[in-house]
MIDOMAR-659539 format. One line per 3 residues: number of its first residue (from 0); for each residue x, y negated, z negated of C-alpha. Coordinates in nm, 4 decimals, m for minus. Layout:
BEGIN
NUM = X,Y,Z ~ ...
# end
This chain:
BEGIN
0 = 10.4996,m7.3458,m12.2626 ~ 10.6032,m7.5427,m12.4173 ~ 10.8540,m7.7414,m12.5277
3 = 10.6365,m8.0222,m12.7304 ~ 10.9454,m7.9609,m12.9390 ~ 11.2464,m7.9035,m12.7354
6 = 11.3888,m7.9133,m12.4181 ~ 11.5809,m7.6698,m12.2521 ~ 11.9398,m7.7083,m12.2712
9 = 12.1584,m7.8224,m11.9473 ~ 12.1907,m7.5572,m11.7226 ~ 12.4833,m7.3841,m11.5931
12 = 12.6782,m7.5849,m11.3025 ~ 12.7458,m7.4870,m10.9949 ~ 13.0969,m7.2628,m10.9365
15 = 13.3741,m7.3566,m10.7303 ~ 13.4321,m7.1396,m10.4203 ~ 13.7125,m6.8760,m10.4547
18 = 13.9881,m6.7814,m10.1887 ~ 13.9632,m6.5254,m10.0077 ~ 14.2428,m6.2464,m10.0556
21 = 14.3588,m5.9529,m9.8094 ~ 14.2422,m5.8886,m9.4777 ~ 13.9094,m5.6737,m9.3912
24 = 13.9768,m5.2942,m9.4332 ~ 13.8188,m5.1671,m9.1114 ~ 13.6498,m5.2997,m8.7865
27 = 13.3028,m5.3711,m8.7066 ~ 13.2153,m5.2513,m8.3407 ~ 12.8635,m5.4413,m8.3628
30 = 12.6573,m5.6283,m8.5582 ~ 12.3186,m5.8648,m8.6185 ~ 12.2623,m6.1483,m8.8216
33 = 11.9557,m6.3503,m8.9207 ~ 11.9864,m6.6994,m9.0749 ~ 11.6800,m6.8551,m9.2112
36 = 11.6451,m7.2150,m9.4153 ~ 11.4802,m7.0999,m9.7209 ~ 11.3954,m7.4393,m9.8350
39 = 11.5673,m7.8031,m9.7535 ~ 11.5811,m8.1108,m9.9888 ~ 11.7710,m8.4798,m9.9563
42 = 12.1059,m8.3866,m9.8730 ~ 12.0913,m8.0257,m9.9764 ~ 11.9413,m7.6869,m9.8446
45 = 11.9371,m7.3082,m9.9271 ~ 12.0591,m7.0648,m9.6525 ~ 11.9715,m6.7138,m9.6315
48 = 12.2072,m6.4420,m9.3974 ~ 12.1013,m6.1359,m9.3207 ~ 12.4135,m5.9125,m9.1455
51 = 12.3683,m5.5638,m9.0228 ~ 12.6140,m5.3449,m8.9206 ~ 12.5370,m5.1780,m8.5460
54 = 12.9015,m5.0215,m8.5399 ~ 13.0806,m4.7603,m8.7455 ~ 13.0636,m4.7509,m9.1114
57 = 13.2955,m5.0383,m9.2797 ~ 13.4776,m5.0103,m9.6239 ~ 13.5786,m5.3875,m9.6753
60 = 13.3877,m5.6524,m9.4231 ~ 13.4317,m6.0480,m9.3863 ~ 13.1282,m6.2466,m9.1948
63 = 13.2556,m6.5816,m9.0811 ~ 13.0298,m6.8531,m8.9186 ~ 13.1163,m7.2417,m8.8232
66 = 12.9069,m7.4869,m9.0055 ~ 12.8288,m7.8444,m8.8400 ~ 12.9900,m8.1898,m8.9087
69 = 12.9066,m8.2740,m9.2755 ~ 12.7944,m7.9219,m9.3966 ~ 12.9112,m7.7508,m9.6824
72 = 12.8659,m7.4507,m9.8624 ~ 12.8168,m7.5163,m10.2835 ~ 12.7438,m7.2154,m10.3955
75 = 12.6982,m6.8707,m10.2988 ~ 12.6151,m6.5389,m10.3931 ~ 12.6304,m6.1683,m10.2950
78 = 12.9777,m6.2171,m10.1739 ~ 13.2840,m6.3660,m10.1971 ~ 13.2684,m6.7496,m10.0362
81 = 13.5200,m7.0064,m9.8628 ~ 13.5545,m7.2656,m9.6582 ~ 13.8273,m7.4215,m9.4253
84 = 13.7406,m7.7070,m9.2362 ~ 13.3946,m7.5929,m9.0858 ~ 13.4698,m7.2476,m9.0454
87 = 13.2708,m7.0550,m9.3591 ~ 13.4018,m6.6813,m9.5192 ~ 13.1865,m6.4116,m9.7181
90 = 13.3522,m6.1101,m9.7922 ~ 13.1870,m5.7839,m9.9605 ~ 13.2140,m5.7254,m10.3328
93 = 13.2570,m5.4790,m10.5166 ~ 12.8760,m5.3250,m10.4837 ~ 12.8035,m5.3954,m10.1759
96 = 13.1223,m5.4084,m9.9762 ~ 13.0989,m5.0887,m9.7393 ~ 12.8514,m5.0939,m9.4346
99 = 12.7488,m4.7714,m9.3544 ~ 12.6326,m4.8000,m9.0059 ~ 12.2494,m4.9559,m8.9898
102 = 12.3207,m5.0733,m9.3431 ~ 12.2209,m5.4357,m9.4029 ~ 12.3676,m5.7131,m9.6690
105 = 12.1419,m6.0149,m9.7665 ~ 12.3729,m6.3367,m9.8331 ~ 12.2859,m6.6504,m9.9428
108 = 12.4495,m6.9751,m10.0197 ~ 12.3158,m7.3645,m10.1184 ~ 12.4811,m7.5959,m9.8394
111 = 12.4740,m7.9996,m9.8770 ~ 12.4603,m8.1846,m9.5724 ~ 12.4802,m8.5532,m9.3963
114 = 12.3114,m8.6509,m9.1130 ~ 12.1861,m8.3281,m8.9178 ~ 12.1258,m7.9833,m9.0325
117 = 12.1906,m7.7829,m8.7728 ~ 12.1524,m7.3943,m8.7833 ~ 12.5598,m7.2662,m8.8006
120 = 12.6818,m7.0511,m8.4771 ~ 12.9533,m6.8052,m8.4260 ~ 12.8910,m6.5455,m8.6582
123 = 13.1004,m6.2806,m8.6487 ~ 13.1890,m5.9657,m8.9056 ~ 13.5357,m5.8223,m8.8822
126 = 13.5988,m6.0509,m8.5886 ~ 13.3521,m5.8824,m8.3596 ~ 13.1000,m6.1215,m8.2525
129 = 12.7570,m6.1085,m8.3700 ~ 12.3913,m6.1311,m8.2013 ~ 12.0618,m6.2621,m8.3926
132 = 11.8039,m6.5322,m8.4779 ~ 11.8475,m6.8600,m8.6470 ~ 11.5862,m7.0669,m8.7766
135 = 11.2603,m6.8711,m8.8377 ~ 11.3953,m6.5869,m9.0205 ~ 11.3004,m6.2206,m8.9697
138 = 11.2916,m5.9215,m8.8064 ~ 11.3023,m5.7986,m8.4157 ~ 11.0778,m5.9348,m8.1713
141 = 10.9202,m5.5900,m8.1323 ~ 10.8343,m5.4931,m8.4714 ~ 10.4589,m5.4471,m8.5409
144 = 10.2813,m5.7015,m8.7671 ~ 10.1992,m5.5558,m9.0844 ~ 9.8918,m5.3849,m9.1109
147 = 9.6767,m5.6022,m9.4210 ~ 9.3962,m5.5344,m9.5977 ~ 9.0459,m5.7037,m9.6544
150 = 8.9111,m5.7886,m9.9966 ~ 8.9902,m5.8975,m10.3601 ~ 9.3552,m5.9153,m10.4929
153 = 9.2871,m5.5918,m10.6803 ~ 9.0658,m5.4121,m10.4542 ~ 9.3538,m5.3820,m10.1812
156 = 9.6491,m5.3404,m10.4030 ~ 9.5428,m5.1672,m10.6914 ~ 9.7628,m5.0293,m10.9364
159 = 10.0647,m5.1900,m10.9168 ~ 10.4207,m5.0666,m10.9831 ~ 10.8024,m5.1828,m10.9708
162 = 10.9757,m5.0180,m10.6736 ~ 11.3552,m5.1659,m10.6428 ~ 11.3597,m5.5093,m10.7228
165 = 10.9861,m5.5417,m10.5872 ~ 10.6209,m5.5696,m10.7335 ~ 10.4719,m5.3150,m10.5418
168 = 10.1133,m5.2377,m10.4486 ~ 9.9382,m4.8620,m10.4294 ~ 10.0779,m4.8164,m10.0659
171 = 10.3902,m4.9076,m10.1493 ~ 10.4422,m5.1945,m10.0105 ~ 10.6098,m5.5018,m10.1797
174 = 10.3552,m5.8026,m10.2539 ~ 10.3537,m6.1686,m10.4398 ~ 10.1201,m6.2430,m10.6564
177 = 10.0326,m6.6350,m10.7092 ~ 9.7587,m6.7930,m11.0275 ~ 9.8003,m6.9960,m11.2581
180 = 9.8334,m6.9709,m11.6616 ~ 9.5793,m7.0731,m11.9308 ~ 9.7625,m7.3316,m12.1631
183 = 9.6866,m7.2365,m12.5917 ~ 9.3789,m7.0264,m12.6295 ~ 9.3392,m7.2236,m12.9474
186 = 9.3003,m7.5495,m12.8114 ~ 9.1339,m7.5113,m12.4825 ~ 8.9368,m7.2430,m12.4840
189 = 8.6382,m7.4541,m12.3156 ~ 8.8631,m7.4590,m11.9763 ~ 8.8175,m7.0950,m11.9479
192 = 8.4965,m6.9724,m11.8690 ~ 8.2593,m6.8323,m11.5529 ~ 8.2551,m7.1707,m11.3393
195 = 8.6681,m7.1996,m11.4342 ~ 8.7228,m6.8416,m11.3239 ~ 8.4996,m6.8544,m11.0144
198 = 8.6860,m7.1300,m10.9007 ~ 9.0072,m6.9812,m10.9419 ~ 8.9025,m6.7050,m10.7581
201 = 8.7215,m6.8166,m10.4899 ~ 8.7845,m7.1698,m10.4152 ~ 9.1591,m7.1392,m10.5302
204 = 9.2009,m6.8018,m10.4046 ~ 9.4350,m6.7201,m10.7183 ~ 9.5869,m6.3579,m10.7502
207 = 9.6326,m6.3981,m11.1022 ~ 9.5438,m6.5078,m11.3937 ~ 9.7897,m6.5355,m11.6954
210 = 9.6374,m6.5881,m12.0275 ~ 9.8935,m6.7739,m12.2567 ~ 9.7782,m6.6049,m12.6397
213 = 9.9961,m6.7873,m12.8891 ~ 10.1471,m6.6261,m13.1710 ~ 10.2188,m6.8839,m13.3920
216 = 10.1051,m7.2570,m13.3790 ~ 9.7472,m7.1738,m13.4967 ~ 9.7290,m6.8858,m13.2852
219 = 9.7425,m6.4789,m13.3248 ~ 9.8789,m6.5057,m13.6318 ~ 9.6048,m6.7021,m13.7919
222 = 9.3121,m6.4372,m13.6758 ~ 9.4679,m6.1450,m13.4665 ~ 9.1294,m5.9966,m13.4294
225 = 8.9473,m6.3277,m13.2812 ~ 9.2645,m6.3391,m13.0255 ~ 9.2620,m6.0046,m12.9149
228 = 8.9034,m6.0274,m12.8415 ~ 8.9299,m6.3563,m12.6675 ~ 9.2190,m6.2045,m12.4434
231 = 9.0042,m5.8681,m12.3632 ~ 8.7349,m6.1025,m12.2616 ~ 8.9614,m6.3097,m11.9903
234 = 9.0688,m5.9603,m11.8831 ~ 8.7300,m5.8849,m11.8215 ~ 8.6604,m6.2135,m11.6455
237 = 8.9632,m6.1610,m11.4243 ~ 8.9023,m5.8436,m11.3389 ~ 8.4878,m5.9154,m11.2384
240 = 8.6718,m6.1407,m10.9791 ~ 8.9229,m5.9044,m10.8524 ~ 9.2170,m6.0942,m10.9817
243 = 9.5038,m5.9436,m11.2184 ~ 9.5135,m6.0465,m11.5430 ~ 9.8607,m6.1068,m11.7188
246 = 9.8377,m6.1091,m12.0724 ~ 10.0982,m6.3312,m12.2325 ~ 10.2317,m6.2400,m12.6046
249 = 10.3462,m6.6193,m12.6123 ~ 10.5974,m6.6462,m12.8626 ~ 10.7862,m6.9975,m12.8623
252 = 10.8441,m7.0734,m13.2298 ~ 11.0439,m6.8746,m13.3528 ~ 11.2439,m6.8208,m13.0636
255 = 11.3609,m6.4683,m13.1638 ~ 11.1156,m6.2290,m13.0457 ~ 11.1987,m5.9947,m13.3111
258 = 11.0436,m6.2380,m13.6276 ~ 10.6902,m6.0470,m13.4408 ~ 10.7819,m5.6892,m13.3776
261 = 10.5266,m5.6273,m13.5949 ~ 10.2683,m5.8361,m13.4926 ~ 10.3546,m5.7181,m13.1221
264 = 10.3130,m5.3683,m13.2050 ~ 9.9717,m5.4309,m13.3344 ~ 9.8788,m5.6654,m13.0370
267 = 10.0175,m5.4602,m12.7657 ~ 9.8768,m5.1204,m12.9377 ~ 9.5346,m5.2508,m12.9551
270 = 9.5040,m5.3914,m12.5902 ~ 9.6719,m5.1377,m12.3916 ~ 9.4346,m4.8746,m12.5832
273 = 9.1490,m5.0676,m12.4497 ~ 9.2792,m5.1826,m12.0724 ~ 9.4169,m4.8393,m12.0068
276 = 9.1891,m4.7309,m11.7319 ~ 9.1780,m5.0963,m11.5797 ~ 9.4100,m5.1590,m11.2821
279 = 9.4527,m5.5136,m11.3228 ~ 9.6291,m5.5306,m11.5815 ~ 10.0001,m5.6795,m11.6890
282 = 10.1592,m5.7212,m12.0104 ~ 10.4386,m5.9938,m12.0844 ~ 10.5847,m5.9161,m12.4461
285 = 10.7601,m6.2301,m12.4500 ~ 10.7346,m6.5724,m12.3794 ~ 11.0667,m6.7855,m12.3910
288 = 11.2974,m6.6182,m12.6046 ~ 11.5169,m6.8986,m12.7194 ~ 11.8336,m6.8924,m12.9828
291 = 11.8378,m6.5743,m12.9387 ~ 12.1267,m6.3195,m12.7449 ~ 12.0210,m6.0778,m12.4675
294 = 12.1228,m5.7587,m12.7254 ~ 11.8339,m5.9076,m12.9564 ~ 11.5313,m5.9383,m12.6895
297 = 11.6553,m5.6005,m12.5698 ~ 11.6570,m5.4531,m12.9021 ~ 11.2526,m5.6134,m12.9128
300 = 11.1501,m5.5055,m12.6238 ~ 11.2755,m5.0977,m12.6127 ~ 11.0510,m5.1203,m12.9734
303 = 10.7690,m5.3194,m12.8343 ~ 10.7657,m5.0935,m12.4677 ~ 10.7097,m4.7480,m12.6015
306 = 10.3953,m4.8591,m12.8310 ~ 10.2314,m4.9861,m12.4782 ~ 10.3164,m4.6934,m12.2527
309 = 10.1932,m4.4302,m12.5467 ~ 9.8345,m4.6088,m12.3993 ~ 9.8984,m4.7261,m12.1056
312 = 10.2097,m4.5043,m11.9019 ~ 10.1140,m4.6769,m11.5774 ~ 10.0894,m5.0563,m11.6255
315 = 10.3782,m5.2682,m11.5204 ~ 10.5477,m5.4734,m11.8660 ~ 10.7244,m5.8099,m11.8113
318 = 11.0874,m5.8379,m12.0608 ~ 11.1270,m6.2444,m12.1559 ~ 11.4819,m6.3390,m12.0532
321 = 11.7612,m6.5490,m12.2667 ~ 11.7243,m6.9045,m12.2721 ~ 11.3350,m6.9865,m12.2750
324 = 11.3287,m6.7292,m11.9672 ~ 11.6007,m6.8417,m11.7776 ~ 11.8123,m6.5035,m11.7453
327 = 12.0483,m6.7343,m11.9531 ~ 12.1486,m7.0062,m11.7738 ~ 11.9691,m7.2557,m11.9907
330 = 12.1993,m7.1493,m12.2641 ~ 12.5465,m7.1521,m12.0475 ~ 12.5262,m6.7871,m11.9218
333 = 12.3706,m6.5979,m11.6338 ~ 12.1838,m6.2831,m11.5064 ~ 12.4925,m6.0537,m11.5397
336 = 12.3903,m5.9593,m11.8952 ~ 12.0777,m5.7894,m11.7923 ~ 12.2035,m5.6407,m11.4712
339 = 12.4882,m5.4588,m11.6983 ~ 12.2577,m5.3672,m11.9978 ~ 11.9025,m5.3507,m11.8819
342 = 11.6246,m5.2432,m12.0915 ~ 11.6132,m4.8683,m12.1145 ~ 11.2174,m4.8458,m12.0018
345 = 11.0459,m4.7781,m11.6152 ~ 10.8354,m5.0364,m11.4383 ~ 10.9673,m5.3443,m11.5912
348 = 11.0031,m5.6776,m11.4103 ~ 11.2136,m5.9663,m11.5911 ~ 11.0856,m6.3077,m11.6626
351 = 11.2329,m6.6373,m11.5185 ~ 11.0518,m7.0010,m11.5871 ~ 11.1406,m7.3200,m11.4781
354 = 11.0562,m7.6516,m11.4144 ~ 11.1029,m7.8359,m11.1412 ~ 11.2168,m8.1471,m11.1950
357 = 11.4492,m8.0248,m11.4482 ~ 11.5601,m7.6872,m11.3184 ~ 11.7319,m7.7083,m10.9144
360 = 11.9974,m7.5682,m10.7467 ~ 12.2151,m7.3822,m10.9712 ~ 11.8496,m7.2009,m11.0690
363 = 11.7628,m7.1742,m10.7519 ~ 12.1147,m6.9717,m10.6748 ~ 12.0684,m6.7703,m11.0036
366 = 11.7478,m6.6729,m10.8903 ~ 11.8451,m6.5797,m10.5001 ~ 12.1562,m6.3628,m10.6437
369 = 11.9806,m6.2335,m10.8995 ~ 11.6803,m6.1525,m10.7095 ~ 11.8635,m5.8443,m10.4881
372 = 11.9444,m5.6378,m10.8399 ~ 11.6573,m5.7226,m11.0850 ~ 11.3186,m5.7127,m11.0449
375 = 11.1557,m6.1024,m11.1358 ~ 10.8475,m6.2322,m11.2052 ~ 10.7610,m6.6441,m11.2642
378 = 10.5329,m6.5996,m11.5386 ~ 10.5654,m6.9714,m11.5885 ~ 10.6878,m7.3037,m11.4295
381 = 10.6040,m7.5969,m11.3826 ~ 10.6076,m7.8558,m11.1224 ~ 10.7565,m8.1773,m11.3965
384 = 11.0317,m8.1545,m11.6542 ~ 11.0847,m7.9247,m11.8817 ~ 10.8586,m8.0841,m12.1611
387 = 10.5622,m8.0594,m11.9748 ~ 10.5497,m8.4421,m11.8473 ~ 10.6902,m8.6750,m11.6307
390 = 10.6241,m8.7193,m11.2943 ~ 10.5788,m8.4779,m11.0149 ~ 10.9053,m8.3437,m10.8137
393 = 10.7647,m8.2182,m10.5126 ~ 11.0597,m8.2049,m10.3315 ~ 11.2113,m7.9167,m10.6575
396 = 10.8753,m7.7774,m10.6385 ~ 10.8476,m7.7436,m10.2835 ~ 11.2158,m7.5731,m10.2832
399 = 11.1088,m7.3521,m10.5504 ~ 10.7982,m7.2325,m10.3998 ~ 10.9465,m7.1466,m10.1035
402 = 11.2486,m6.9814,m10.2322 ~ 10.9767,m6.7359,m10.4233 ~ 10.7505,m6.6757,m10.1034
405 = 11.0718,m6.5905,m9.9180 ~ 11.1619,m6.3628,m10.1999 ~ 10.8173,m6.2230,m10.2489
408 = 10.8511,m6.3062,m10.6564 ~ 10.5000,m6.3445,m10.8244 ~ 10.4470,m6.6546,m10.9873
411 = 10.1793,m6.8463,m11.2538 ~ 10.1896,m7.1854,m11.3302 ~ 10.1168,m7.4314,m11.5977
414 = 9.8967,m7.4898,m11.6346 ~ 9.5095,m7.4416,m11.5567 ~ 9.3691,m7.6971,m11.8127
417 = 9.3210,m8.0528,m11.8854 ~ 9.6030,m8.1053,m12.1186 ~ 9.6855,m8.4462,m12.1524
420 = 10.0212,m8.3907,m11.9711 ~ 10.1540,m8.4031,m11.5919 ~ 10.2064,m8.0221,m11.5855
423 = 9.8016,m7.9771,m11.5800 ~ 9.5813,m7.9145,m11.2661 ~ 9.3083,m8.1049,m11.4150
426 = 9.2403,m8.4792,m11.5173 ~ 9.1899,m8.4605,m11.9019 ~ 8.7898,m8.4135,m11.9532
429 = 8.7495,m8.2161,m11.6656 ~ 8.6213,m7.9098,m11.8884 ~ 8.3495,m8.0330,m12.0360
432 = 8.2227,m8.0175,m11.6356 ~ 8.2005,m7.7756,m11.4166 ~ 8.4009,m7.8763,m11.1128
435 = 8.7302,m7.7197,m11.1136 ~ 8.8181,m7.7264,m10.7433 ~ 8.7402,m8.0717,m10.6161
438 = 9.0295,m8.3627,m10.5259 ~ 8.8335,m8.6266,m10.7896 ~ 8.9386,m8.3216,m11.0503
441 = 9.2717,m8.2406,m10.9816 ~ 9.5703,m8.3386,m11.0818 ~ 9.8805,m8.4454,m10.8642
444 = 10.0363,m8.1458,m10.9504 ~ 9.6881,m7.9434,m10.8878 ~ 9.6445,m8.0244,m10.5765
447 = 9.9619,m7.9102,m10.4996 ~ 9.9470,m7.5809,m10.6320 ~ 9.5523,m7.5631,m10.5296
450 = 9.7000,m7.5996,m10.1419 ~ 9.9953,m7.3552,m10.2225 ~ 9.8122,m7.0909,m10.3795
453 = 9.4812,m7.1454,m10.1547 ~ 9.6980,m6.9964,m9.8503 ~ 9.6267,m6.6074,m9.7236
456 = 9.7889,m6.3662,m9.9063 ~ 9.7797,m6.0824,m9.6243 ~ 9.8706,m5.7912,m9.8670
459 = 10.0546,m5.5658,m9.6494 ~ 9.8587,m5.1708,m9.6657 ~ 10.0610,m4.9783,m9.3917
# end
């Protein structure tokens, strides 16, 4: 955060469907699909189709399904989409448009709706019909639970790493992380300290802690030494409690990372020389890179990469996005820029913020398409507008969150203080206590994250 000074600009609407052109190339002899309701809202929902191909391998495929009586599909991605009447077409694209046989591809779409929702019926790829599940999303009947592990956050995962598009931990095995994210070091320092943390940990049950270290605005800038230590410290904290620690670089003002190469390179040297041998750790180089292109913040972050990994080769490093972290669509583009010039560095992870009652449904579709070819992390969103007040949208948030647990994209949110603002978990004061857990404490937007974060995490190990 934040945007005391400016709010993100409109976002990207929604494209029109395209028709479809050509007839499929070959036949399907056999196929599965699984449809599962990421998330639902007033009059709108987010589907999610899973196809598999059980027949011989297909070079050109089209899945059609028949929507109900008031359904329609907005937007979609990971194919080609159209609609007659209630009959609904995805065809392949270019990257993913031949099945080999077993091969899968994930399809999703934002449908609006009147009256019921019902779950569509008659899929079909190539014209051969289809068998599955609808509803509940997921798997075979028969396939074995995961096998989880007991403990802290970091004591069962461990070093983490990007595999794919995932966050993965030591056995390999794609996770989410979920915490929450310090607002300005230099104004509420007193939040953040041994009852804060144990509370986060233990009565919140957070995965993560993300400490927001402003550059400018009386921050790094001003006393790079006092920061650093102050950071190192909330590493420590975090880690005493098992939880990761992300540390934040956050620029804002400015907007163009590259106005603190300098400073970054100090910053970045200094920690990652001293959390090397630590586990827990994350680094985020950039905040919200705003007014800035995609060739500048990748141009900052292949400097800004190598001075960490010279310390610390194993740790995974979080690129800021276009647009105040929006892979671009706050500023009229989308996640295409990255996917066709990504960062030349291993074991990165992209940043996308939002908040939720400014940021919906074409976000929401940027993310879902985006999410199959780059890995994300939510280093920050919140559950109110975009300038960190207004009321609560829990209905956005609600989406949101469950679009990211279906996903499995980490997230922190803002914030864990008692700013005077509707974005906080805590009722201004509340730091100059010691409760940081209890209703009479929380914010309406705490004790909504409190109960969403609070859940089990069951961190898959085998």
């Amino acid at each position: 955060m934040k945007r005391f000074l400016a709010l993100l600009a409109a976002g990207a609407t929604a494209t029109g469907l395209t028709v479809l052109a050509g007839p499929p190339a070959a036949a399907a002899t056999g196929c599965k699909v699984e449809y599962t309701v990421a998330s639902q809202w007033e009059g709108g929902f987010q589907g999610g189709v899973k196809v598999t191909n059980l027949g011989d391998a297909v070079s050109g495929w089209q899945l059609k399904f028949t929507l109900g009586p008031g359904q329609q599909v907005v937007q979609g991605w990971n194919a080609t989409w159209s609609q007659s009447g209630s009959t609904v077409t995805a065809a392949g694209v270019d990257w993913n448009g031949s099945l080999a046989t077993g091969a899968t591809a994930d399809l999703g779409f934002v449908g609006s709706f009147s009256g019921a929702n019902p779950a569509p019926t008659g899929f079909s790829l190539n014209g051969v019909a289809c068998t599955g599940t609808v509803g509940g999303g997921g798997g075979d009947d028969d396939d074995p639970p995961p096998v989880t592990g007991d403990g802290t956050p970091v004591e069962v995962n461990g070093q983490l790493h990007v595999c794919g598009v995932n966050l993965c931990n030591q056995y390999d095995r794609p996770i989410q992380l979920r915490g929450m994210s310090t607002h300005g070091l230099q104004w509420f320092s007193q939040c953040y300290n041994n009852a804060s943390l144990d509370a986060l940990a233990n009565d919140w049950k957070a995965d993560l802690l993300r400490t927001a270290m402003y550059v400018q605005e009386d921050g790094y800038e001003t006393d790079p030494a006092g920061f650093t230590g102050k950071v190192n410290s909330l590493v420590d904290m975090a880690e005493a409690r098992g939880m990761y620690a992300l540390i934040d670089f956050h620029t804002l003002t400015p907007g163009d990372p590259n106005y603190n190469t300098e400073r970054a390179k100090t910053f970045f040297a200094s920690v990652a020389a001293r959390n090397a041998s630590k586990k827990n750790v994350i680094y985020e180089i950039a905040n919200e890179p705003n007014g800035v292109s995609w060739a500048g913040i990748k141009n900052y972050a292949e400097q800004v990469i190598p001075v960490i990994r010279a310390a610390d080769p194993d740790a995974v490093v979080i690129v800021g996005t276009r647009g105040w972290s929006s892979l671009g669509v706050s500023d009229g583009s989308d996640e295409g820029e990255v996917v066709n010039s990504p960062v030349n560095a291993t074991n990165i992870m992209y940043a996308f913020h939002f908040y939720a009652a400014s940021h919906k449904d074409n976000y929401r579709a940027t993310v879902s398409r985006a999410a199959s070819r780059l890995p994300l992390f939510v280093t920050e969103f919140g559950t109110v507008s975009a300038t960190g007040g207004g009321a609560l949208d829990r209905s956005s948030t609600t989406a949101w969150l469950d679009l990211l647990d279906q996903l499995k994209i980490s997230y922190a949110n803002w914030t864990y203080s008692d700013a005077d603002e509707s974005s906080a978990a805590f009722k201004p004061g509340t730091c100059d206590g010691g409760d940081y857990s209890s209703s009479g404490v929380l914010t309406e937007s705490g004790a909504l994250l409190k109960s969403r974060i609070s859940t089990p995490d069951n961190f898959p190990t085998g």
